[in-house]
C-alpha positions in Angstrom: 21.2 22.0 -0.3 18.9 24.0 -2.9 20.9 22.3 -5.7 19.8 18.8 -4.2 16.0 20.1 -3.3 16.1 21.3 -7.3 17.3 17.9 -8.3 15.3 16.1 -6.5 11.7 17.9 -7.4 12.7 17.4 -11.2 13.8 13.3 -10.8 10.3 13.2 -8.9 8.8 15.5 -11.9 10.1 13.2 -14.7 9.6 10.0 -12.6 5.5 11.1 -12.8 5.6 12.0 -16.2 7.4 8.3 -16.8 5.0 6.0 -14.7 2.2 5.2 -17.2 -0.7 7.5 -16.1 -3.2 4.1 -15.8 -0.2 2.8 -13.4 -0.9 5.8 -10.5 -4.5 6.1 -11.0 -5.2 2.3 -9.9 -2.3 2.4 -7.3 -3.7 5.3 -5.6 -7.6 4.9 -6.5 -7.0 1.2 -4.6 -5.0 2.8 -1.3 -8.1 5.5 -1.2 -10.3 2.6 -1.3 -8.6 0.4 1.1 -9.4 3.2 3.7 -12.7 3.0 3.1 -13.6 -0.5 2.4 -11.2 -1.2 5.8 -14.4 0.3 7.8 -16.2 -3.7 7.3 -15.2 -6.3 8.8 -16.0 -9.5 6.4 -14.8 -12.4 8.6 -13.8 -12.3 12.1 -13.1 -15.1 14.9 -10.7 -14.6 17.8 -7.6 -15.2 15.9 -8.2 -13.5 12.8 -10.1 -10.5 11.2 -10.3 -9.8 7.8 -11.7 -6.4 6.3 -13.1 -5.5 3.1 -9.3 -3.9 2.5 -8.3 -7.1 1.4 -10.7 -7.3 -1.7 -8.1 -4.7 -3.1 -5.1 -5.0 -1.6 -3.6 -6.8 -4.0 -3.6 -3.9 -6.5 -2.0 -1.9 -3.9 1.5 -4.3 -3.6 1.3 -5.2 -7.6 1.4 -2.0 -8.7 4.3 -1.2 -6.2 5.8 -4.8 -7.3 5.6 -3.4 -11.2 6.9 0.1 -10.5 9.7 -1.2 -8.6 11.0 -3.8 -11.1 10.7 -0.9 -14.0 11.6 2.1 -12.0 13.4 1.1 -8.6 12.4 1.0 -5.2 13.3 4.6 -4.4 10.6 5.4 -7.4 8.1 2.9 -5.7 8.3 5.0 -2.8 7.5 7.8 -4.1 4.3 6.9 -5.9 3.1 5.8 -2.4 4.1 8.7 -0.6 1.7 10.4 -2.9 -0.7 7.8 -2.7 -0.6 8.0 1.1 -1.2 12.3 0.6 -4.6 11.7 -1.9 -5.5 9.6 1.0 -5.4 12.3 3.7 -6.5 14.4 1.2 -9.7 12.1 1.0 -10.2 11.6 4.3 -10.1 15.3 5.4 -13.0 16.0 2.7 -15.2 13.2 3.8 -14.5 14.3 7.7 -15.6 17.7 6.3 -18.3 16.2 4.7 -19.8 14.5 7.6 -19.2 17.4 10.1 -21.9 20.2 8.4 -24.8 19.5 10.4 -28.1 18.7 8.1 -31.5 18.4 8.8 -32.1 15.2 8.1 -30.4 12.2 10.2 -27.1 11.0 8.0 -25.7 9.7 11.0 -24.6 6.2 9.5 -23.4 8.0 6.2 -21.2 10.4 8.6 -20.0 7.3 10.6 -18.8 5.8 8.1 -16.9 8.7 5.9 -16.5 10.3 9.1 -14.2 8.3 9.9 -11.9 7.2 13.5 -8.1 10.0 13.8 -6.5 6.8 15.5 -7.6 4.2 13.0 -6.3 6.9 10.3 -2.9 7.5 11.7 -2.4 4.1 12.7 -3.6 3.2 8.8 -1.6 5.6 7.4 2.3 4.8 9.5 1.7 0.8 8.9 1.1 1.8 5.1 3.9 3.8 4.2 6.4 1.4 6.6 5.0 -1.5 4.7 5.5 0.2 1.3 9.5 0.9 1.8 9.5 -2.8 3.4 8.1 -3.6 -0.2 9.6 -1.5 -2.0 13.0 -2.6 -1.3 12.7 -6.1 -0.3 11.4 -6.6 -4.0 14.4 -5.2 -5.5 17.0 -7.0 -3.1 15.3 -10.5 -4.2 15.2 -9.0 -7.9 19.2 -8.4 -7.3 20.1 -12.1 -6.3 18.9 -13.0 -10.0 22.1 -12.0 -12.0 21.9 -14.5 -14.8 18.2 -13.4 -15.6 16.8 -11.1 -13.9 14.0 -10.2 -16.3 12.5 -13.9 -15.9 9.0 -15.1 -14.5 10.6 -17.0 -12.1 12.6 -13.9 -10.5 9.5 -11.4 -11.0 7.6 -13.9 -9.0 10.1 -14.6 -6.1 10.9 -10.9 -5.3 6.7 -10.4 -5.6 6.1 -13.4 -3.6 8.4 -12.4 -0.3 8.3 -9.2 -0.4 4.4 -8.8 -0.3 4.2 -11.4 2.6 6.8 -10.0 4.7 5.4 -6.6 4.4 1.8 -7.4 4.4 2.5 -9.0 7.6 4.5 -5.9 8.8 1.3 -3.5 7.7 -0.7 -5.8 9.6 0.8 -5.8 12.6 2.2 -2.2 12.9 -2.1 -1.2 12.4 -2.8 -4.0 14.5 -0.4 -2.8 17.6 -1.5 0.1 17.2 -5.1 0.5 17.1 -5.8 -2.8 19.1 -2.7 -2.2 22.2 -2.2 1.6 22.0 -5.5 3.3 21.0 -8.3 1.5 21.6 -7.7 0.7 25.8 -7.9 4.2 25.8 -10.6 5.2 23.5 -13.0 2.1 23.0 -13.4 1.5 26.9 -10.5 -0.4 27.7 -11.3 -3.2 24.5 -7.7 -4.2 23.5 -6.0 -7.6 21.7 -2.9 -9.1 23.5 0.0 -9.4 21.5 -0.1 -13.0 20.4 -3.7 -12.3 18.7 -2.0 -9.0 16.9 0.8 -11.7 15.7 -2.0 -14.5 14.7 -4.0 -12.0 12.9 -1.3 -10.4 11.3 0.5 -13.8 10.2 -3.4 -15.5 9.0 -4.0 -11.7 7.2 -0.1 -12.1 5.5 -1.0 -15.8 4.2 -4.6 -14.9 3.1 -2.7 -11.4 0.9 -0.1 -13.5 -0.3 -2.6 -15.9 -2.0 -4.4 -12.7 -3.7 -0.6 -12.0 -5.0 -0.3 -15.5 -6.8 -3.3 -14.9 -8.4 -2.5 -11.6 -9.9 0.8 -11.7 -10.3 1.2 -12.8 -13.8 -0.7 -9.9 -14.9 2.1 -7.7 -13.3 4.5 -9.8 -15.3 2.9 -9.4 -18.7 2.7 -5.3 -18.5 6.3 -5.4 -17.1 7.1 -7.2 -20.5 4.7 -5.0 -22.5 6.5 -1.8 -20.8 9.7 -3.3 -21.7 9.2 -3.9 -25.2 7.6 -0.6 -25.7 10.3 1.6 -24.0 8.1 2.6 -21.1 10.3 4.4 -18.4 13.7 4.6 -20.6 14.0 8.2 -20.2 14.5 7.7 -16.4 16.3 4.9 -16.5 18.9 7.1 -18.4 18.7 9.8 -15.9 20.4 7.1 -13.4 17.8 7.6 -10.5 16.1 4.1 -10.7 
């Protein structure tokens, strides 16, 4: 069992020495800010609510979709287990932050950065479920490509159903739980039924998807620049992809 902890820490060592440093920052600099921006709602009727999360979103599954084509879904994982950490992380500063009392009124500011545990926790398990639903979907499609699996149109199928299906899953899994769990309990007995959790999920899924096509081709050219230039060869070789 120590032998496989001691493997395991140095695969996860050389794996973060392999991802390009540019790579982690924006993939975990966008999952911080999702938490934050997801304290606004933009647009909101009675089947659908969209948050400023979605303005970055995108980043979020593209760099996932990139890191999993180069390094493997198990890699992919990983990066957004410690993605998910800098987040706490974050969060428990700025709760911090907003509980030393002051003498003037920063009552909004504290609201804000403050911050809701239940909105966190339910945040934080439909993010991490969503990622290995990612994560792994991605590189199931990828495999069904055998004559070229390096091609635009396989980067863009495995992209393409992956994100949907598990941006509807992180959508639903926050939705259950804050809207049908949590908030009956803590916002006075306010709740969404399950068919508006489904709607809003599905809508949020379509709306995410449509971000992806946008973007996607930029995943696609630094998977090609990263292939050309060697980028992730020494763990390739190790045979943990």
């Amino acid at each position: 069992m120590k032998e496989y902890f001691k493997s395991a820490a140095a695969d996860t060592r050389l794996l973060f020495r392999s991802i390009p440093s540019v790579i982690t920052a924006l993939f975990t600099v966008s999952v911080v800010m999702m938490n934050i921006l997801a304290n606004k709602t933009i647009f909101q009727t009675e089947w659908i609510a969209i948050d400023g999360g979605i303005l970055v979103s995108w980043l979020s599954f593209l760099c996932m979709d990139v890191v999993t084509k180069a390094f493997g879904p198990k890699a992919s994982t990983k990066l957004s287990v410690f993605a998910l950490l800098v987040n706490l992380f974050v969060c428990l500063l700025f709760y911090i932050v907003s509980a030393i009392p002051t003498e003037e009124d920063f009552s909004a500011f504290n609201s804000v950065i403050g911050g809701t545990w239940f909105i966190l926790l339910s945040s934080a398990v439909a993010f991490i479920s969503s990622a290995v639903i990612n994560n792994f979907l991605n590189w199931g499609v990828g495999r069904a490509f055998h004559k070229n699996p390096d091609g635009k149109l396989a980067y863009m199928a495995r992209s393409y159903v992956s994100t949907f299906i598990a941006q509807f899953c992180d959508n639903l899994i926050f939705a259950l739980l804050t809207f049908t769990v949590f908030a009956p309990i803590y916002w006075d007995g306010f709740h969404w039924t399950f068919v508006q959790c489904v709607t809003c999920s599905l809508l949020g899924a379509v709306l995410e998807l449509l971000m992806e096509v946008i973007f996607s081709p930029i995943g696609y050219k630094v998977l090609k620049i990263w292939k050309r230039d060697g980028v992730g060869a020494g763990y390739a070789e190790r045979g943990k992809a």
